[in-house]
N, C-alpha and C positions, 0 to 999 in steps of 0.2 A: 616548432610546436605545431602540431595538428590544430587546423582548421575542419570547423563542422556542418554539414550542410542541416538546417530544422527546418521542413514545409510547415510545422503550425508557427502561430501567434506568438513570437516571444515581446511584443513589443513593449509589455511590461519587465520585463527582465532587462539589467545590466548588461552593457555590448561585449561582447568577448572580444579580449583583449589581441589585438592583431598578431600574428605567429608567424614561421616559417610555411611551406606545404608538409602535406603528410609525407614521410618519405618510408626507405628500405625498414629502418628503424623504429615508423610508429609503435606501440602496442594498441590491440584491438579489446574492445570492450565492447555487448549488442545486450539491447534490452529487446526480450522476446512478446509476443502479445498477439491479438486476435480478437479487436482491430490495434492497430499501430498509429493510427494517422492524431492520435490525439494524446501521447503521449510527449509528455512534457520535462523526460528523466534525461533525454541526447541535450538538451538546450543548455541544463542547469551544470551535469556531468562536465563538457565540454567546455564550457566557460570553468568552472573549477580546473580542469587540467589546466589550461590557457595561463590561468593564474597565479596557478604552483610549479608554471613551468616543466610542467611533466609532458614527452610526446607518445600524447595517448587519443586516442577519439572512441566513442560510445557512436553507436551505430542502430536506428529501429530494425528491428524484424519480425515480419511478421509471420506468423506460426500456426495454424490450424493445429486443432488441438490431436488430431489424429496422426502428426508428424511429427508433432513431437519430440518424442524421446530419438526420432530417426535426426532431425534436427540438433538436437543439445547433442547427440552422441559424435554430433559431424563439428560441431562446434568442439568441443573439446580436443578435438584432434588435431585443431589450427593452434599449431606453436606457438604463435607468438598474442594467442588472447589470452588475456588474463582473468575475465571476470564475466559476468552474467546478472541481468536484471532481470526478473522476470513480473510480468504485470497477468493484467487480465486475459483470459480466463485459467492460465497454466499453474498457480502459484501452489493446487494441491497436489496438483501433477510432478511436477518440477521438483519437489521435496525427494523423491526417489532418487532423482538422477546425484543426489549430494550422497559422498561415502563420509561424509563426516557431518554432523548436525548439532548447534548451539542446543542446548537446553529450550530458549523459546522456541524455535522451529520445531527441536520433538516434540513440545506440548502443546503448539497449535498443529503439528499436522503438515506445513504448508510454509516454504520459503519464497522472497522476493531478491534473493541474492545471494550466488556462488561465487566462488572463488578458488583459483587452483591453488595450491599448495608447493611450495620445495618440491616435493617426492612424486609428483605430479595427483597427488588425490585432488578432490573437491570438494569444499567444506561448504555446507548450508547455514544461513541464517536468515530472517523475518523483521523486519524494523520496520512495517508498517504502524504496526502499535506500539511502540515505543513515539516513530514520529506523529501519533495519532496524539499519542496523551500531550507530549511537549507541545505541537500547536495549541491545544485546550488551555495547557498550562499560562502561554506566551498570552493567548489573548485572555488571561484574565480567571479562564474557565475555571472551575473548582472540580476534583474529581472523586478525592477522598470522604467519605461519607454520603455521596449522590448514587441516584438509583439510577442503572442506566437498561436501555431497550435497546437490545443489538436486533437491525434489520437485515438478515444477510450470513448466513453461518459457512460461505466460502473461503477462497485464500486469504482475503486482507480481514476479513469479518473474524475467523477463527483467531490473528494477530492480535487484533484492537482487543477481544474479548480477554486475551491472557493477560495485555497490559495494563487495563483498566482495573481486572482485577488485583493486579497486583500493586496497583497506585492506590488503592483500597477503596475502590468505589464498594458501597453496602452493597449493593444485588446487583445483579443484572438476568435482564430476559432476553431470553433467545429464540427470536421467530425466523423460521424460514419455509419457502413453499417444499418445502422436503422435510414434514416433522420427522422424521430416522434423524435425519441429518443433526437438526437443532439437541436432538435428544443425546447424540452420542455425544456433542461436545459439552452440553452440560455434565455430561458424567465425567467426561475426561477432565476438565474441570474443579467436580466436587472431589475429587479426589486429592486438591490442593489447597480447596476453600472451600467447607461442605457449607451448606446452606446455603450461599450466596450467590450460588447458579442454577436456573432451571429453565428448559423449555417452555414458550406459552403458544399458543394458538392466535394470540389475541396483544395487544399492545398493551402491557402496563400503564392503567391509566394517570400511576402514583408517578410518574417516571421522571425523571429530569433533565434527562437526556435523552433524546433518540437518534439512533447513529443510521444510516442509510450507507450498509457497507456492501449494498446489489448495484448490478452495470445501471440499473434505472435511471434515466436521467442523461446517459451517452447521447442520447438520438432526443429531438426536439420534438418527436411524436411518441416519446415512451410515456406510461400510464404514471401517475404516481406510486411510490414505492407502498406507501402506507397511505391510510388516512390521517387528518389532523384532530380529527370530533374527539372529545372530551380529554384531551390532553390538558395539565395546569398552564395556568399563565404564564407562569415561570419558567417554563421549561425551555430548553435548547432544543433546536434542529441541528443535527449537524447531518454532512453528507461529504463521501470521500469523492465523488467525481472532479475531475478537478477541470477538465473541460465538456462545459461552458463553465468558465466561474461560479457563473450563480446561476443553479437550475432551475425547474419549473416549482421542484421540490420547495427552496428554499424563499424563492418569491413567493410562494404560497403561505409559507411559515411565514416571511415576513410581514405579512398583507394581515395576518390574523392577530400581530403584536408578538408574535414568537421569538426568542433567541437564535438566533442564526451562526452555523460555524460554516465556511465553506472547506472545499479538498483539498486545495496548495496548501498550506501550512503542514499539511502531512507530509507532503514531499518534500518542502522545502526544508523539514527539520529532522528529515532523513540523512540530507549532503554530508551534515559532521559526521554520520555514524556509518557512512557508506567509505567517506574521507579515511578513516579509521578502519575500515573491514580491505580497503583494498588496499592498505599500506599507502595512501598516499602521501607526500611529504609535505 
């Protein structure tokens, strides 16, 4: 069994279970990104194989987004990898490089995980918002009938927005500093669920949710994403970053009496659906 080297923090996480060395035989798995140093998908990845006895290891790389497609094109070409995560900031990118696309990936746009095929194609999927809603779910959240404010209309943000709607949140608003952006994907959208998506300039201040699906919050001097002023009592922060656990964002929210979600739960309730997408046993 493949052993895996992780420079971040797993020290809340379960030890991986001790293995053989990687040998002739591993297969290769890399999760792509730009920065890399904070990702948290090699750690979790890697102990899952260790466990199911599979000799597989997941590997960070990191990817400037101008290299891209020069990148995934080089990666596909290695025989013996099988699969591909793809994080920050590639994930609308990346949707190209798949010849075959799930239903949610066409309709947001934007995958976080390929996979080769038999016939050697590669097939794309998005299980950010899938595992967006399940953490909501797990810790309690309620989704179905709640008005939510997406912060962020990139790779994970265009995700979250198709899952929520289709877990039946009543509305959702869509701000991003690229109103084109926020706008197209409301329409792409209301074409599934009219009424219940539209771009705002402005944070719904009915909202019950606000999701914080921008890099903001990566780096200890980033600005906050949104403001807090006149949000309900009631309402949820949430925020997909998932290192630092708990950002500046959500100490803020907390400090005001706010509901707090933080980002691992998203990842973390990703594993079964990644478990499943790469055929693991």
């Amino acid at each position: 069994m493949a052993a895996a080297f992780h420079s971040g923090d797993t020290s809340d996480l379960p030890a991986i279970p001790a293995g053989t060395a990687i040998s002739g035989r591993t297969r290769l798995f890399a999760v792509l990104g730009d920065p890399v140093a904070q990702v948290m998908a090699p750690a979790m990845m890697n102990r899952l194989f260790a466990e199911s006895r599979v000799d597989a290891v997941m590997i960070p790389v990191e990817v400037f987004s101008s290299d891209l497609a020069v990148v995934v094109g080089g990666l596909k070409r290695i025989a013996n990898l099988d699969g591909i995560l793809v994080t920050v900031p590639h994930k609308l990118a990346a949707c190209s490089q798949a010849d075959r696309l799930s239903h949610a990936a066409r309709l947001a746009g934007s995958v976080n995980a390929l996979r080769r095929e038999a016939d050697g194609m590669w097939s794309g999927d998005n299980f950010d918002g899938e595992g967006f809603v399940r953490g909501l779910l797990r810790a309690g959240r309620a989704v179905a009938g709640k008005r939510f404010a997406l912060v962020g209309a990139g790779g994970a943000g265009v995700s979250i927005a198709v899952a929520v709607l289709q877990a039946g949140a009543s509305a959702l608003s869509i701000v991003d500093t690229d109103p084109p952006r926020a706008v197209a994907l409301a329409g792409r959208l209301a074409a599934h669920w009219p009424g219940r998506a539209q771009a705002a300039e402005i944070l719904d201040p009915a909202s019950d949710v606000v999701v914080n699906a921008t890099p903001l919050g990566l780096r200890a001097d980033d600005p906050l994403p949104f403001g807090l002023d006149g949000l309900p009592q009631h309402a949820v922060i949430a925020d997909i970053i998932m290192k630092p656990a708990e950002t500046r964002l959500l100490r803020e929210a907390a400090a005001r009496g706010l509901g707090t979600h933080p980002g691992l739960p998203m990842l973390s309730e990703q594993i079964p659906l990644y478990r499943e997408f790469f055929r693991i046993p």
